[in-house]
BALOBA-1460 file (C-alpha; in Angstrom, 3 decimals):
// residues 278
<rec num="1" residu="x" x="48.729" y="120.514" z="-134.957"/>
<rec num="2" residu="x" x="47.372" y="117.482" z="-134.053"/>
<rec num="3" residu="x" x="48.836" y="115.245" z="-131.386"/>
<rec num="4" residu="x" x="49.091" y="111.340" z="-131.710"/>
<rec num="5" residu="x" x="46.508" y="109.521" z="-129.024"/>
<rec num="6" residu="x" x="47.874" y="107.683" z="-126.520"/>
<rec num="7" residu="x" x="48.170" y="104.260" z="-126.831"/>
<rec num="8" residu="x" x="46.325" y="103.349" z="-123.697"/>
<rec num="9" residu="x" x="43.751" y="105.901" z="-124.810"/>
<rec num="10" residu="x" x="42.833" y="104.988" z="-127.755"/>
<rec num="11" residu="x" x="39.663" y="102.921" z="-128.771"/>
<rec num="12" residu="x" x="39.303" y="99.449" z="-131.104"/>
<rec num="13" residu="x" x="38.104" y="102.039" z="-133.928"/>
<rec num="14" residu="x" x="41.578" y="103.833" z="-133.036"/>
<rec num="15" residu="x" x="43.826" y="101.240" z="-133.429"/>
<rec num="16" residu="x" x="42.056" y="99.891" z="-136.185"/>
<rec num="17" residu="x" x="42.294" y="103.360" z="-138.257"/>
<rec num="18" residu="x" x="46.331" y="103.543" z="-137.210"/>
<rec num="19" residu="x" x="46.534" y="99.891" z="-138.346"/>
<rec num="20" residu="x" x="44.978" y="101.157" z="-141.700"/>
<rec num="21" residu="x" x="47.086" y="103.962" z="-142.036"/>
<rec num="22" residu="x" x="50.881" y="101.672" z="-141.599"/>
<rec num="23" residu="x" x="49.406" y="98.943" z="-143.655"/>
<rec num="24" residu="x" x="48.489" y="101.626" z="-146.618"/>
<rec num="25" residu="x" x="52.116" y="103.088" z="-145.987"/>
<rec num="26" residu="x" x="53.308" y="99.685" z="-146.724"/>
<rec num="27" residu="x" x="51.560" y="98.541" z="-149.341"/>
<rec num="28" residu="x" x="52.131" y="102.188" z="-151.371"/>
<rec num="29" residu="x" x="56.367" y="101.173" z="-150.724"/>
<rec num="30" residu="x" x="55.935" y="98.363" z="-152.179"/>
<rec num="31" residu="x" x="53.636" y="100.225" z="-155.485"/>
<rec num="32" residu="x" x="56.697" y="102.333" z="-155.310"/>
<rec num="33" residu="x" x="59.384" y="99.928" z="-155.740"/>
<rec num="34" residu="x" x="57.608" y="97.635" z="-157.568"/>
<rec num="35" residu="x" x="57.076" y="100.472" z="-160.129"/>
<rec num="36" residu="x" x="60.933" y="101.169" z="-160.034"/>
<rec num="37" residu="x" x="61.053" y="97.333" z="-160.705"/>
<rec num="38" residu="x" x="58.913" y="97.484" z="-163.461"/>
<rec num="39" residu="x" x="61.399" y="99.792" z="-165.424"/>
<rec num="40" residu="x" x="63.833" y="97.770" z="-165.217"/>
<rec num="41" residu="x" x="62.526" y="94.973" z="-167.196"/>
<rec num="42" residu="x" x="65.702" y="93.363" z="-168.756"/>
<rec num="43" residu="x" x="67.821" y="93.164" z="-165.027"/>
<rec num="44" residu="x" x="64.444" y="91.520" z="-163.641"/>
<rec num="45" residu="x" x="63.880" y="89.107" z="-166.370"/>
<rec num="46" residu="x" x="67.290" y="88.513" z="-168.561"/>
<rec num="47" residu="x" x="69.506" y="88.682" z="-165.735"/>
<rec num="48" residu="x" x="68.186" y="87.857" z="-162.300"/>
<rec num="49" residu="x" x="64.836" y="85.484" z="-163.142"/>
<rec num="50" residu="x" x="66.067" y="83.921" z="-166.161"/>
<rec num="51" residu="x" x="69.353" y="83.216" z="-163.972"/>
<rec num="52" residu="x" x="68.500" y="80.124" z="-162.541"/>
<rec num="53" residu="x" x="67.874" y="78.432" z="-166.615"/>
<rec num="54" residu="x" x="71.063" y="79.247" z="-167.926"/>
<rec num="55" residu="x" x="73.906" y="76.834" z="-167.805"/>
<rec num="56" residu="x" x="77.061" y="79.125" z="-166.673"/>
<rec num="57" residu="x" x="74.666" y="80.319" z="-163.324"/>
<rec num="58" residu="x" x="76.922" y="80.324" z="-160.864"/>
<rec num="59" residu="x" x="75.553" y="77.609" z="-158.841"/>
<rec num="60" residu="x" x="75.982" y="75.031" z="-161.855"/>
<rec num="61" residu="x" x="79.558" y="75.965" z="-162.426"/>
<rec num="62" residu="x" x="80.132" y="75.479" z="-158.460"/>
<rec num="63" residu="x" x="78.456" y="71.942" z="-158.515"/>
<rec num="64" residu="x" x="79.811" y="70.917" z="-161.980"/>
<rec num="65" residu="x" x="83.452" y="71.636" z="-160.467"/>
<rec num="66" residu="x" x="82.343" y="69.694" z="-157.126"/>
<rec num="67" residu="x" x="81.036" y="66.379" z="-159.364"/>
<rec num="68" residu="x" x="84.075" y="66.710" z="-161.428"/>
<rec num="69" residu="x" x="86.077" y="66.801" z="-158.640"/>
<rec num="70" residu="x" x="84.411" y="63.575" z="-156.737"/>
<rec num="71" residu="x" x="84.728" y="61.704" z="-160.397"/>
<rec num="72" residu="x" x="81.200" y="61.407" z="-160.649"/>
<rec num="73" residu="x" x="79.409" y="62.261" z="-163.828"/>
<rec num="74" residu="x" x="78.720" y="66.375" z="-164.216"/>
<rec num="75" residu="x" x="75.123" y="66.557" z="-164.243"/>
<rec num="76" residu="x" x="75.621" y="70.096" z="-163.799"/>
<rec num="77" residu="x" x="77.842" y="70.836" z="-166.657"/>
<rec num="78" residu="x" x="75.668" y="71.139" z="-169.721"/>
<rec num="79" residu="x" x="76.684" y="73.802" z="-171.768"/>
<rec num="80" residu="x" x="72.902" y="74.135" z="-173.978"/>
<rec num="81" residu="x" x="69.841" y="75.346" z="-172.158"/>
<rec num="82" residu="x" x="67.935" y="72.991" z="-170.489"/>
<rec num="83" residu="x" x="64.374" y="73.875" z="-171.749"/>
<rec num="84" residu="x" x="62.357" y="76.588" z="-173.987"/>
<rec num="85" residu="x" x="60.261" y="79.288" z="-172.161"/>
<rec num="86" residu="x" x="56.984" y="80.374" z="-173.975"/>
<rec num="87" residu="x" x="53.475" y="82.288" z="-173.581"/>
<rec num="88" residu="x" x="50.626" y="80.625" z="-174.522"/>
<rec num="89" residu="x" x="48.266" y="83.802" z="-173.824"/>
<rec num="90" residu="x" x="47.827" y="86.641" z="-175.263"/>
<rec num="91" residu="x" x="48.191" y="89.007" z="-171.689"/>
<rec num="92" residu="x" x="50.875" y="86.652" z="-170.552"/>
<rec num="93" residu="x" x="53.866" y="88.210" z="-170.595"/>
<rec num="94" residu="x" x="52.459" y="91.524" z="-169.783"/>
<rec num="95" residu="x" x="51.100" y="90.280" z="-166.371"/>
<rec num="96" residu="x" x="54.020" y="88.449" z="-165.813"/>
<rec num="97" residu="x" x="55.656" y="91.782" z="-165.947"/>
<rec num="98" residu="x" x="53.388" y="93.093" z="-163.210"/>
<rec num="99" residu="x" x="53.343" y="90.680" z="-160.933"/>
<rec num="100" residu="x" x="56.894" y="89.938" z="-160.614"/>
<rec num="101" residu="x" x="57.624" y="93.548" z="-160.513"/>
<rec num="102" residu="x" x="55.045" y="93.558" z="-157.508"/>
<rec num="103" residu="x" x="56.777" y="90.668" z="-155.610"/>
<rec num="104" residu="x" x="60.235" y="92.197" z="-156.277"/>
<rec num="105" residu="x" x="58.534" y="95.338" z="-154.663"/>
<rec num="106" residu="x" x="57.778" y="93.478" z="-151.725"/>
<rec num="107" residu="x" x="61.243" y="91.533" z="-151.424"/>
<rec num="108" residu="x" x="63.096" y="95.014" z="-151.567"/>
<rec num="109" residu="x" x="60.656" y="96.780" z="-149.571"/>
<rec num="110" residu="x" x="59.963" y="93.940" z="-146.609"/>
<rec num="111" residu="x" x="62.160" y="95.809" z="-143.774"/>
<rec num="112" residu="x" x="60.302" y="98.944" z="-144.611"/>
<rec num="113" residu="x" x="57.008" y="96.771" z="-144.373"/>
<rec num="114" residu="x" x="58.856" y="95.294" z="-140.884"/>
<rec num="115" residu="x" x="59.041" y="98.710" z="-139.824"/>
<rec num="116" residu="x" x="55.373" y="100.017" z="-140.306"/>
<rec num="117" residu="x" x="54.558" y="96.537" z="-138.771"/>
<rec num="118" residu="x" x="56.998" y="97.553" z="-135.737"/>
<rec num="119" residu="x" x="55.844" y="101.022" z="-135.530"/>
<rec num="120" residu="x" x="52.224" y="99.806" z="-134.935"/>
<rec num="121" residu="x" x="52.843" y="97.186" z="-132.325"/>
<rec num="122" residu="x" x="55.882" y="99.090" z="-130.408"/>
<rec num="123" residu="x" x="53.932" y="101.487" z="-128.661"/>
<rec num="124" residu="x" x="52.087" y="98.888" z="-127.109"/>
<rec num="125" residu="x" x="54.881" y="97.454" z="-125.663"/>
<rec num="126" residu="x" x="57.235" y="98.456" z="-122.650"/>
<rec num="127" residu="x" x="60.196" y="100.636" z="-122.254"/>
<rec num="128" residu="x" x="62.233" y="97.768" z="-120.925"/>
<rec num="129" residu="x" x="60.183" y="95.593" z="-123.827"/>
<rec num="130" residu="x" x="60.984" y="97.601" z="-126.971"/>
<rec num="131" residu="x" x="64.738" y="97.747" z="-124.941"/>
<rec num="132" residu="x" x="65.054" y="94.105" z="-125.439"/>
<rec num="133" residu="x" x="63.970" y="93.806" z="-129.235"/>
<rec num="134" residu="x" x="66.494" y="96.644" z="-130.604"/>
<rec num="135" residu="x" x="67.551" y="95.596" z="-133.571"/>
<rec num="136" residu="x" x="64.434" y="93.915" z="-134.887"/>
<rec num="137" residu="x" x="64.267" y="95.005" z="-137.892"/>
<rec num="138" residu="x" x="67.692" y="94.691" z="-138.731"/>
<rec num="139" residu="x" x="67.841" y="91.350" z="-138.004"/>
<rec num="140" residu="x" x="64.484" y="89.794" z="-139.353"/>
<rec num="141" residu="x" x="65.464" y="91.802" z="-142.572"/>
<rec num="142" residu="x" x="69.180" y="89.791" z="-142.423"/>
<rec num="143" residu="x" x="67.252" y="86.644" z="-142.044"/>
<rec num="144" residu="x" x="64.872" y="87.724" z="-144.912"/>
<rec num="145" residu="x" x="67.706" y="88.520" z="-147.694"/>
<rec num="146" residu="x" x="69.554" y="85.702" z="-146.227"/>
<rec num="147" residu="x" x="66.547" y="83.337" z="-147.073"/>
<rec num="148" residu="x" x="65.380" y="84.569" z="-150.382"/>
<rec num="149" residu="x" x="69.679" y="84.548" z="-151.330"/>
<rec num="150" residu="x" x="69.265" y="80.736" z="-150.373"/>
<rec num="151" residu="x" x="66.660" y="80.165" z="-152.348"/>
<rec num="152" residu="x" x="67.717" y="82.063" z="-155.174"/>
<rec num="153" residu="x" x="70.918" y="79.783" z="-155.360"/>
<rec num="154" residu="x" x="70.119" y="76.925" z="-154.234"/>
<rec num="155" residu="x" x="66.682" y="75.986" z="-154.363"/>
<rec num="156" residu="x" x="65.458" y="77.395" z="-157.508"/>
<rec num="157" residu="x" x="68.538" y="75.967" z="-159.670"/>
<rec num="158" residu="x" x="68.167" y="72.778" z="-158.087"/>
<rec num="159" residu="x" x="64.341" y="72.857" z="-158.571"/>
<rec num="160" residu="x" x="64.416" y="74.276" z="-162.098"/>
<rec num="161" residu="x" x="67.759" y="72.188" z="-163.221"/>
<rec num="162" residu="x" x="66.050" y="68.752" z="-162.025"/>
<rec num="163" residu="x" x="62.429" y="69.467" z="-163.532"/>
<rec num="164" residu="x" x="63.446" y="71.613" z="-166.054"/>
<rec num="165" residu="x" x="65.324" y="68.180" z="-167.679"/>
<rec num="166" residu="x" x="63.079" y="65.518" z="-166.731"/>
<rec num="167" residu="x" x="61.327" y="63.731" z="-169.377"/>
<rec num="168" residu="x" x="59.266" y="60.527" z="-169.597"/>
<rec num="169" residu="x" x="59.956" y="59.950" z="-173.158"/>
<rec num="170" residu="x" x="62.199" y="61.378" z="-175.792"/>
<rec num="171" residu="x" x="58.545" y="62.165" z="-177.694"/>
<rec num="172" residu="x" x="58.286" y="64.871" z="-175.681"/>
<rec num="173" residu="x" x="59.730" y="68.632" z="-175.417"/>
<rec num="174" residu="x" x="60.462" y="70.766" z="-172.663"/>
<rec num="175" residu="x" x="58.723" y="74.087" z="-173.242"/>
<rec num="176" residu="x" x="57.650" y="75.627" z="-169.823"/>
<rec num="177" residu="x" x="55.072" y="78.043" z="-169.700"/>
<rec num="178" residu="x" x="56.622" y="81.127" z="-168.464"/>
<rec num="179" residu="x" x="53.970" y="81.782" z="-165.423"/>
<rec num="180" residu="x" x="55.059" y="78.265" z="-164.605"/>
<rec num="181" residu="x" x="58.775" y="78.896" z="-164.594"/>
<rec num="182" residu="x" x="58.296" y="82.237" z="-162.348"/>
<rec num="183" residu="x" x="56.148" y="80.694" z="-159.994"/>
<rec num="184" residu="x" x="58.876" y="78.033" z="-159.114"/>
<rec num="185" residu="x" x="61.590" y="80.594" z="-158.518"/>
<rec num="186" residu="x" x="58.959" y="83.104" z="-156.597"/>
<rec num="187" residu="x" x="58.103" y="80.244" z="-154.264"/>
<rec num="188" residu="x" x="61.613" y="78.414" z="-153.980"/>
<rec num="189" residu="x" x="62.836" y="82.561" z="-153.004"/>
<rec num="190" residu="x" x="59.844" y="83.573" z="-150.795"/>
<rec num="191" residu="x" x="59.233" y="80.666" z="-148.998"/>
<rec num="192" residu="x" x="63.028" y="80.515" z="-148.199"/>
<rec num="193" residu="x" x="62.986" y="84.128" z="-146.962"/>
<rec num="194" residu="x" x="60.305" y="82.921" z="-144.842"/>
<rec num="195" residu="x" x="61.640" y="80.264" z="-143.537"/>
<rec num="196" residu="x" x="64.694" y="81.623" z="-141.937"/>
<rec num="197" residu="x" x="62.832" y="83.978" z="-139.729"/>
<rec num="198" residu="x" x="62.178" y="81.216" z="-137.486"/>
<rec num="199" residu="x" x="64.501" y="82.176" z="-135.014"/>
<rec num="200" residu="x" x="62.273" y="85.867" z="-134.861"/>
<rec num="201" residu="x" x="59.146" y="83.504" z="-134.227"/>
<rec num="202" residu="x" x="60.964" y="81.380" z="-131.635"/>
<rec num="203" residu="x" x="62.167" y="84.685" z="-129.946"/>
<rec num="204" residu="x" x="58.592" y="85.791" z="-129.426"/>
<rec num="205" residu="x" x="56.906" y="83.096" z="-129.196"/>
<rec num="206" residu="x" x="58.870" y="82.297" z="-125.752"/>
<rec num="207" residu="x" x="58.407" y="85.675" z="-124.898"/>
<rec num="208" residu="x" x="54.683" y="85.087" z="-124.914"/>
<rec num="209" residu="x" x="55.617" y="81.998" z="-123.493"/>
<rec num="210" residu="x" x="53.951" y="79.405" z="-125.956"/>
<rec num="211" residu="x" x="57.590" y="77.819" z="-126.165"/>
<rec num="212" residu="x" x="60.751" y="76.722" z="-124.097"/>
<rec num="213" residu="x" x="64.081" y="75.597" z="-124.937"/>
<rec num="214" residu="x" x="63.034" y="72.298" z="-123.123"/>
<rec num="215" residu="x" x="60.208" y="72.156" z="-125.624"/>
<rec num="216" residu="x" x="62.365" y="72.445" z="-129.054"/>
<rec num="217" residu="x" x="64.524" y="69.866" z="-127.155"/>
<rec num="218" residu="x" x="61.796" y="67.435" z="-126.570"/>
<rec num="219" residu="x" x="60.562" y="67.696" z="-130.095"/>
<rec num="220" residu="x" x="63.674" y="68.124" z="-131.947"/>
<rec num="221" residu="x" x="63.134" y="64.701" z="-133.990"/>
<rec num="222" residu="x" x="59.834" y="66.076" z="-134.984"/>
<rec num="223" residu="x" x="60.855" y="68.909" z="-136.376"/>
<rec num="224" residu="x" x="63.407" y="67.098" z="-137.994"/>
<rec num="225" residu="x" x="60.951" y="65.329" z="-139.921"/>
<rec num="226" residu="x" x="59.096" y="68.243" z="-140.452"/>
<rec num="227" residu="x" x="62.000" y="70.092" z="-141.908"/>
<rec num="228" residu="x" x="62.695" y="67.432" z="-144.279"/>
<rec num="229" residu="x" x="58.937" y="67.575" z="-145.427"/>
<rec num="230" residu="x" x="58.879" y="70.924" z="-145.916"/>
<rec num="231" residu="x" x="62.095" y="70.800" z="-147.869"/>
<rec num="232" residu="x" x="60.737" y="67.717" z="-149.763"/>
<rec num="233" residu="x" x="57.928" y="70.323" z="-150.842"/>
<rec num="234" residu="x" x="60.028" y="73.183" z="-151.737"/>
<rec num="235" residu="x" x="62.736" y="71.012" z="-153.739"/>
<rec num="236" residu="x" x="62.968" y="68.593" z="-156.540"/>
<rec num="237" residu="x" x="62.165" y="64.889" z="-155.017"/>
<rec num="238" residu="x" x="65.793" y="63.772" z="-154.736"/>
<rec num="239" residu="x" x="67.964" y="63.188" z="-151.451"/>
<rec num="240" residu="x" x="70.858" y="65.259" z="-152.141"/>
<rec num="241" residu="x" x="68.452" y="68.334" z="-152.766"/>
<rec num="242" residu="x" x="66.212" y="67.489" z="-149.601"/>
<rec num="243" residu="x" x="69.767" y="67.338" z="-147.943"/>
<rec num="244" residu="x" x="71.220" y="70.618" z="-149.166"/>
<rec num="245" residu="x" x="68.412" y="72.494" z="-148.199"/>
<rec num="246" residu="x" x="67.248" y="70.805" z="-145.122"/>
<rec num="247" residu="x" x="70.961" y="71.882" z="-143.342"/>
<rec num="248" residu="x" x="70.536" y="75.212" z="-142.846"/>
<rec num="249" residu="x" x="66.919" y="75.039" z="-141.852"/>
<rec num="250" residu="x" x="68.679" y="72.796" z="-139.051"/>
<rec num="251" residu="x" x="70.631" y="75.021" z="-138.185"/>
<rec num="252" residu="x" x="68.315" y="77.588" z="-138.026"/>
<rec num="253" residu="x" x="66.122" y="75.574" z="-135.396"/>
<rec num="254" residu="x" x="69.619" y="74.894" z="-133.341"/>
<rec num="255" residu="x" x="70.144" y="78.617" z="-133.279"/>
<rec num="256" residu="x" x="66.408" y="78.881" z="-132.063"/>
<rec num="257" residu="x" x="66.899" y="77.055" z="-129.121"/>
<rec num="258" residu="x" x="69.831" y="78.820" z="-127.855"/>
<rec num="259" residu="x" x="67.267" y="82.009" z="-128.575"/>
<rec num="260" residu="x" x="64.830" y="80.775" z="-126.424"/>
<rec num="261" residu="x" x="67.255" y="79.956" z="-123.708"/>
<rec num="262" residu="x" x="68.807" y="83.126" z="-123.970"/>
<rec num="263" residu="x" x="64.942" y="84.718" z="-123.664"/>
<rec num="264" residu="x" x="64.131" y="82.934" z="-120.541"/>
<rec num="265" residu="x" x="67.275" y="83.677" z="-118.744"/>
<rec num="266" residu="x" x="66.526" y="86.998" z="-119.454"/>
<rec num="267" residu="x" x="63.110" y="87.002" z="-118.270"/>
<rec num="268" residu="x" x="64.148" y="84.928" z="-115.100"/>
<rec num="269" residu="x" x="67.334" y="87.218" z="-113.885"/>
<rec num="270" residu="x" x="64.911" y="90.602" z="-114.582"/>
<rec num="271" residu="x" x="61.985" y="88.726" z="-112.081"/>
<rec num="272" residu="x" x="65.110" y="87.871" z="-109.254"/>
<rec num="273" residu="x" x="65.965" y="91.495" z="-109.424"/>
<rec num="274" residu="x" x="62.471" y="92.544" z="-109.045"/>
<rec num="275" residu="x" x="62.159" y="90.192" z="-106.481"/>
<rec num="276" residu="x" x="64.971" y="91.435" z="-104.669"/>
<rec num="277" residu="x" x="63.658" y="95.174" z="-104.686"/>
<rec num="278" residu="x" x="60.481" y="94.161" z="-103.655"/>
C-alpha cells in the first residue's frame, strides 16, 4: 500500500500533483451535485430562481406590510408580475439549464470544496496551528449560506423588483432576456456569499500578520465608503437598498475587528508563555 509523503518531504512537483488531485475531487462534487441539480429542473427554475419575479415572494409581502404600515405608498404590493422572461436563442434555455445547475453545484458543494482546500493546506500547518482553526469549515460554510440567504432575499428582489419595473417611456416593454435575469440573481447570491467571509480573511490575514485591529480602526471610514460602493454595485441605485444591504456588511467588518483582536491576544499570551519556559 502506498504511504502518503511527508509534507516536509515532498517536492514542488509533489505538492503540485496533491494540489491536482483535491482540486479534481472538488470540481467532480460539484459535476455531481450539479448533475443532481440538473434533474430537478422545475425546484431550480419555477420555484427557487423564478422566486425573486413573483409578487407574493416573501420578501415583497414583508416590505409591502412594512410600507403599509409607515403609510407610505406599497411599492411592494403589486399583485401582476413585474416583467416577461424570454429566449431569444435557439440554445438558450438549454445552457441556461447547465450553467445554473453548475453554480447550484458549487453553492451546495462549497464546504466540501472548503474541505479539499483545507485538507491541502492543513498539513502544512502546526499542531498548535490547525488547533486554533477547528471549526473552519464549519464556520466559513455558515458565513457562505448565510451570504448567498442574504442575497437571495434581499438583494436579488430588491435588484430585480427596482429594474425589473423601470421604464423610460410607456413605449416600451419589459421583456428580460432570461440569461440576463439569472445573471442578476447568480451575482446578487454569490457575491453575497462572498462577501460575508470577511471575517475568515480578517482571521488570517492577522495571522499572517498583514492586518491589526488598530489597522481596521484607523481605516474604518474607508471601508465605510468602500462598503457602500460595493453595495452601490451589487444593488439597484437607490439609498434605501444601498442602506439595507450595506448594514450587515458593517457589521460584518465590526465583528472582524474583534477577530483580529481576539487573534493577536492569542498570538501574544502563547509568545509570554514561551517566553516564560525559555
Amino acid at each position: 500500500m502506498k504511504q502518503k509523503k511527508d509534507v516536509n518531504e515532498m517536492s514542488f512537483l509533489d505538492h503540485l500533483e496533491e494540489l491536482r488531485w483535491h482540486l479534481i475531487r472538488a470540481t467532480a462534487a460539484v459535476v455531481i451535485l450539479g448533475f443532481s441539480a440538473f434533474l430537478m429542473k422545475d425546484f431550480i427554475f419555477n420555484t427557487l430562481l423564478f422566486g425573486p419575479k413573483q409578487p407574493d415572494f416573501p420578501t415583497y409581502r414583508f416590505f409591502c406590510f412594512l410600507s403599509q404600515k409607515l403609510g407610505f405608498e406599497g411599492a411592494f404590493c403589486s399583485t401582476e408580475p413585474l416583467f416577461i422572461l424570454q429566449s431569444r436563442e435557439m440554445a438558450g434555455q438549454f445552457s441556461a439549464h447547465i450553467w445554473t445547475s453548475i453554480w447550484a453545484g458549487f453553492i451546495i458543494g462549497f464546504p466540501y470544496v472548503l474541505w479539499e482546500i483545507w485538507r491541502f493546506i492543513g498539513p502544512g500547518l502546526y499542531d498548535n496551528e490547525r488547533k486554533n482553526a477547528r471549526g473552519f469549515i464549519f464556520i466559513a460554510s455558515f458565513l457562505f449560506f448565510l451570504g448567498v440567504l442574504f442575497g437571495y432575499y434581499i438583494v436579488a428582489p430588491l435588484s430585480i423588483n427596482f429594474l425589473g419595473s423601470y421604464t423610460v417611456s410607456e413605449e416600451v416593454t419589459n421583456q428580460i432576456d432570461l440569461s440576463s435575469y439569472i445573471a442578476i440573481v447568480r451575482s446578487s447570491v454569490i457575491a453575497c456569499g462572498l462577501i460575508f467571509e470577511l471575517p475568515i480573511l480578517i482571521y488570517f490575514l492577522t495571522r499572517i500578520g498583514l492586518v491589526t485591529p488598530e489597522f481596521l480602526k484607523k481605516y474604518r471610514k474607508v471601508a465605510s465608503v468602500l462598503v457602500l460602493i460595493v453595495s452601490a454595485v451589487i444593488t439597484p441605485p437607490d439609498v434605501a437598498s444601498q442602506i439595507i444591504v450595506s448594514i450587515p456588511i458593517l457589521i460584518l467588518y465590526e465583528v472582524s475587528i474583534h477577530i483580529s483582536r481576539f487573534v493577536l491576544r492569542g498570538e501574544r499570551k502563547k509568545a509570554s508563555k514561551n517566553g516564560k519556559s525559555s
